[in-house]
C-alpha positions in Angstrom: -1.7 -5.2 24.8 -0.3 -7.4 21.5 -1.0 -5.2 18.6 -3.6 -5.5 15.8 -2.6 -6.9 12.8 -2.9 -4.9 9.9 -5.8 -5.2 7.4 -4.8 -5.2 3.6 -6.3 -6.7 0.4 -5.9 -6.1 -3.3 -7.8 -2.8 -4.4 -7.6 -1.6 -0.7 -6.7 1.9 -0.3 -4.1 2.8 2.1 -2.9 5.8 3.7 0.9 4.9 5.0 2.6 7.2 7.6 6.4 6.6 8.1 8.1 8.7 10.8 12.2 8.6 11.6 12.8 7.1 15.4 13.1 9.8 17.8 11.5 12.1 15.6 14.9 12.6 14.1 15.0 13.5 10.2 15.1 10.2 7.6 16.0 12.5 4.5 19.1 14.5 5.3 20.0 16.3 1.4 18.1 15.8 -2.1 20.8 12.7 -2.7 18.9 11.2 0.0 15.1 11.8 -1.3 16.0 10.9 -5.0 17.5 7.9 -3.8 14.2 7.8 -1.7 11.7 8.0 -4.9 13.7 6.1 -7.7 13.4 3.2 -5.2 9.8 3.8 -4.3 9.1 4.1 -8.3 11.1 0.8 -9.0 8.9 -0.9 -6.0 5.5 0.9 -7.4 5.7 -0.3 -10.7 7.2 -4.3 -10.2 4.6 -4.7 -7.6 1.8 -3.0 -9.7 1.3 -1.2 -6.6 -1.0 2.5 -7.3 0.1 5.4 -5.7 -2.6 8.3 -5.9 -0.2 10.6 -3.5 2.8 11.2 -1.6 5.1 13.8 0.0 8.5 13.6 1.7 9.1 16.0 4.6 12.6 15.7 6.7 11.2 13.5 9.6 8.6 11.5 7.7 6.6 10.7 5.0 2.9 10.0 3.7 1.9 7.5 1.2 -1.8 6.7 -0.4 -1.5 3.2 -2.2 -4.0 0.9 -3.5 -3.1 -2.7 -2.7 -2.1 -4.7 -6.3 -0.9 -8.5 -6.3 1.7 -8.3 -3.5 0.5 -7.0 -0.1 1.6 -3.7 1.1 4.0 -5.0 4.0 5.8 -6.5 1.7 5.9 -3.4 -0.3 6.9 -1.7 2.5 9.5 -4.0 4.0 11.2 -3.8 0.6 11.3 0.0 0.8 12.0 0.7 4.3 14.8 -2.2 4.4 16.2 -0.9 1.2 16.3 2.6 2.1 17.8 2.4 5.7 20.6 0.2 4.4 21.3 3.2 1.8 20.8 5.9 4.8 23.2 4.2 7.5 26.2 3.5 4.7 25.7 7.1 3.3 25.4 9.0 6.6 28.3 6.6 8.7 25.7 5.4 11.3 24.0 2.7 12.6 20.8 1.2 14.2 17.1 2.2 13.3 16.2 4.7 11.0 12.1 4.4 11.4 10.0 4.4 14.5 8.4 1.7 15.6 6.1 0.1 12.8 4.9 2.1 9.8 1.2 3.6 10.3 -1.2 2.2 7.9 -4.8 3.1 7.8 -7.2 1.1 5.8 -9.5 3.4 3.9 -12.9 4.1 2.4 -12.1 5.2 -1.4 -15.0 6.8 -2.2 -15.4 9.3 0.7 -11.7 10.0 1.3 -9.7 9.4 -1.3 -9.9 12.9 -2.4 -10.0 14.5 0.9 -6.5 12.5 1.5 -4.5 13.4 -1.7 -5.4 17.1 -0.6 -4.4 16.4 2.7 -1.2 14.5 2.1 0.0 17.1 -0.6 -0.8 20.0 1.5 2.1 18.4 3.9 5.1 20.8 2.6 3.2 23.7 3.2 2.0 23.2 6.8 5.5 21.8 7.2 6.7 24.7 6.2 9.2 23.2 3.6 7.6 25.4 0.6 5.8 29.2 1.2 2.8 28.9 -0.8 1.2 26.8 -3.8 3.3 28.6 -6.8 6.4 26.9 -4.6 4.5 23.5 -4.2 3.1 22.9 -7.8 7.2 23.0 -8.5 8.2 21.2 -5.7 9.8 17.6 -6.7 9.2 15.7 -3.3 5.5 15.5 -3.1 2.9 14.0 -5.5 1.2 17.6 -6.0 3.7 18.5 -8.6 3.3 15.6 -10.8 -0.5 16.1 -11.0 0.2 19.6 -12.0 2.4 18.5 -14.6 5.5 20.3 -13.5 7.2 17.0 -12.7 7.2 13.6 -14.0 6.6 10.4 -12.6 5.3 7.4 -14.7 4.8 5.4 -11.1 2.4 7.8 -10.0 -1.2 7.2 -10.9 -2.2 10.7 -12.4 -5.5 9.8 -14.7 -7.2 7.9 -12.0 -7.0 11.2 -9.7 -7.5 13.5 -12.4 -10.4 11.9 -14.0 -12.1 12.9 -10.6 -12.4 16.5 -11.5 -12.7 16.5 -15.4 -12.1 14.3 -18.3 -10.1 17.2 -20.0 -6.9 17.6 -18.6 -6.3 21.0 -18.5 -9.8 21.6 -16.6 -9.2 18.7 -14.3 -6.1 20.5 -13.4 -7.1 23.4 -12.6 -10.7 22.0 -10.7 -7.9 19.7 -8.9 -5.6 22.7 -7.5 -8.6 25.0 -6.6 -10.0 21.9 -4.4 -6.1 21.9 -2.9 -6.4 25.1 -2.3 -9.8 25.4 -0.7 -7.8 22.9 1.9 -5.3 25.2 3.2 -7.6 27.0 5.9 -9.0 23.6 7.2 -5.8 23.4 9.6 -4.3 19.3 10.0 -7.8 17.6 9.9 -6.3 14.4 12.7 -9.3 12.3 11.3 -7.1 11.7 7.9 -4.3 10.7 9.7 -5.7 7.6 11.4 -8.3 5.3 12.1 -11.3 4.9 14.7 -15.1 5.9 15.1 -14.0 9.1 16.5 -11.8 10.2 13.7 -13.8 8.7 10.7 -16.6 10.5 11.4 -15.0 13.7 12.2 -14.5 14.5 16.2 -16.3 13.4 19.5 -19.3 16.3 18.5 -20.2 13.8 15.1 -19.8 10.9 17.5 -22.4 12.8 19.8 -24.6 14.0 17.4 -24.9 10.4 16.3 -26.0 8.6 19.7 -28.2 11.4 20.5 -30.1 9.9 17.3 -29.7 5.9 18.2 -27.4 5.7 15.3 -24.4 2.7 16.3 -21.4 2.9 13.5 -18.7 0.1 14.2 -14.9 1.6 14.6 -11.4 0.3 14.3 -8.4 2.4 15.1 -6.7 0.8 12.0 -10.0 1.6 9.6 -11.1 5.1 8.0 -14.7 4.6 7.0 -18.2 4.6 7.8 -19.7 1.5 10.1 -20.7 -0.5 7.1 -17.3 -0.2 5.2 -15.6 -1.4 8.4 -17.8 -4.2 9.0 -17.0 -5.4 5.5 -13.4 -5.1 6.1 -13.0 -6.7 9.3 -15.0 -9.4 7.8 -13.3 -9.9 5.0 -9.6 -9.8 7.3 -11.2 -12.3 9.3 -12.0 -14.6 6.9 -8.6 -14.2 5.2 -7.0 -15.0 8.9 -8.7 -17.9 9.1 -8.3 -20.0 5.9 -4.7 -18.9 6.5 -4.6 -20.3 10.6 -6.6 -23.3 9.3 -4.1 -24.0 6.8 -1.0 -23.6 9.0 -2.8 -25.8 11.6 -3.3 -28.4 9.6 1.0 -28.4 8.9 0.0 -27.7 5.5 3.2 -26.8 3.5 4.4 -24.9 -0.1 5.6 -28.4 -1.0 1.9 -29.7 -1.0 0.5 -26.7 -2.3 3.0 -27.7 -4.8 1.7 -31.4 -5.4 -1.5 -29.7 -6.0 -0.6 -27.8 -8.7 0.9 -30.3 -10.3 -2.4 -32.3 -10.6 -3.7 -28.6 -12.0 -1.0 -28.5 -14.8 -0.8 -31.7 -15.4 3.3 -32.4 -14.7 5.2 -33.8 -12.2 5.2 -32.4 -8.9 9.2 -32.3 -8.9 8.9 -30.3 -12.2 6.7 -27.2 -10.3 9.8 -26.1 -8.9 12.2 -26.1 -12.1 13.3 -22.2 -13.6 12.1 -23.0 -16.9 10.0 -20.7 -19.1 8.1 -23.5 -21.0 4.3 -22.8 -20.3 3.1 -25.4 -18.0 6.7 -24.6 -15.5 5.1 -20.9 -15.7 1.8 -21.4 -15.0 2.7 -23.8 -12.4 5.1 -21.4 -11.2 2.4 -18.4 -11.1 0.4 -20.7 -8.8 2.3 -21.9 -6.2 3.5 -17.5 -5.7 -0.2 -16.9 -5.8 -1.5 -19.3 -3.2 1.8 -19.4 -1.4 1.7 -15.8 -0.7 -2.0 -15.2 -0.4 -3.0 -19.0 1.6 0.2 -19.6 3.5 1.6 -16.0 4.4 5.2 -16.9 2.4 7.5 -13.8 1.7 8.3 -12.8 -1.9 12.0 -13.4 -0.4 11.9 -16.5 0.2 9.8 -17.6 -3.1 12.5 -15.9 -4.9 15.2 -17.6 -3.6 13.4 -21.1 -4.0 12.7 -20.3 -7.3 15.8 -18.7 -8.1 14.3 -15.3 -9.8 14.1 -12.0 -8.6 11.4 -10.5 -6.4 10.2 -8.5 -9.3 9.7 -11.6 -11.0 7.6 -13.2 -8.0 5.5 -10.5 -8.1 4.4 -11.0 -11.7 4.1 -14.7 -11.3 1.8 -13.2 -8.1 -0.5 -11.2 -10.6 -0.5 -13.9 -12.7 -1.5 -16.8 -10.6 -4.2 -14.7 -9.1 -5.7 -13.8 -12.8 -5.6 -17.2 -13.4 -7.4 -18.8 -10.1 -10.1 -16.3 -10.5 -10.4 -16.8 -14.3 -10.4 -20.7 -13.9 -11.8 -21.1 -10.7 -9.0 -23.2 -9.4 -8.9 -24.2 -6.1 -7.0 -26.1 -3.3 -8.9 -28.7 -3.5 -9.0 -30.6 -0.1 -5.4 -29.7 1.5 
């Protein structure tokens, strides 16, 4: 059976699992999980990426991101590739360092994301990496101690989670660690760690319960949510999968999309694709990343070597062009 493809959008909440081939270990020393977080930071903060939580244990790791301008695989390609190139040169081997693809699970904000930055923080415990909460409120590899203020982080989204529990800081921490606490007699809870019907609404008895009362919910192993959240969201993938076939059907090409925003700006079409930071080059610039990622499915790779800037910089132009099509209602006309 081909497999699913993911679902992601910006402001989508996501719940990444990452796990080393074999089950073999992907962080060997602390040289390896610094290395590990500076490049996850670096990633975070050019792609404008928000990361509520996160923990590293030897074999694996858990993130909870909220989608910004550049879609999570390519956030993730750029981590994973990045970090397996440092792994295999550091530790003299070869081959695969991950298994299989990443797990990502599409979630409903409101009624998990709490329940999931408990969940994923609690990880060092259960693991058994750190004894008790005094040890994980200090412990550097998970996103519990930078909440707690023991730790800093600037990539990690702090006020957003905070804000949850209090406005005053102090307050919100300690509401926020009681609420971790209360979590460490609930066992692994499998419905946070992926998708379905069965899962997002708890185990086969909610499931049950539910058809005993003529009550249908619609599930996707790739969703955590309630029925209406994942109709919305397999909507919404479907329409994006669409205009995206439709557009590759019709041989449409970045060099048209190109001709189109020239007519936008107002320049010639061979001046779209010039490095030059006068306004109209950017703007035109910020377009064709925008549309060409989001319409056409182009990697930030190759923008950036067409464009000759780095991939940080195609993200921004990315953010921008998207402000900008939204603020001004631009379109793609008839391509």
């Amino acid at each position: 059976m081909p497999r699913k493809a993911r679902i992601d959008a910006p402001g989508a909440l996501n719940h990444i699992i990452v796990r080393g081939i074999a089950r073999g270990n992907i962080f060997h020393d602390d040289a390896d999980r610094n290395f590990f977080t500076e490049r996850l930071g670096t990633i975070i903060s050019e792609t404008k990426t928000k990361c509520f939580a996160w923990a590293l244990i030897p074999n694996h790791f858990h993130l909870l991101l909220k989608t910004g301008s550049t879609p999570i695989p390519t956030v993730m390609k750029r981590l994973l590739t990045g970090y397996a190139m440092y792994y295999n040169r550091t530790h003299r081997r070869s081959g695969h360092l991950f298994q299989n693809r990443y797990k990502s699970i599409l979630c409903q904000e409101d009624k998990y994301l709490m329940e999931l930055v408990r969940y994923i923080h609690l990880n060092p415990v259960r693991a058994g990496i750190v004894k008790d909460m005094a040890a994980l409120d200090n412990y550097p590899y998970c996103g519990h101690s930078i909440l707690m203020g023991k730790m800093l982080a600037d990539w990690q989204d702090t006020s957003y989670v905070l804000k949850l529990f209090d406005d005053h800081l102090a307050k919100s921490r300690r509401r926020y660690r009681d609420f971790v606490i209360t979590g460490l007699d609930e066992g692994r809870k499998p419905e946070l760690t992926g998708g379905g019907l069965i899962r997002s609404l708890g185990g086969w008895s909610a499931v049950k319960s539910m058809r005993k009362e003529g009550a249908l919910q619609k599930g996707d192993e790739r969703i955590l949510g309630e029925g209406e959240f994942v109709e919305n969201a397999l909507s919404q993938a479907r329409e994006a999968y669409e205009e995206k076939y439709c557009l590759k059907a019709k041989g449409i090409k970045i060099e048209q999309v190109g001709e189109r925003v020239a007519e936008i700006v107002g320049m010639p079409a061979s001046d779209v694709w010039l490095s030059g930071k006068q306004p109209k080059q950017v703007r035109a610039r910020d377009l064709i990343c925008y549309w060409a990622t989001s319409k056409l499915g182009s990697t930030q790779a190759c923008l950036s070597k067409k464009f000759r800037i780095s991939q940080s910089a195609v993200s921004h132009s990315v953010e921008r062009g998207r402000n900008v099509v939204i603020q001004k209602k631009y379109t793609l006309g008839n391509l």
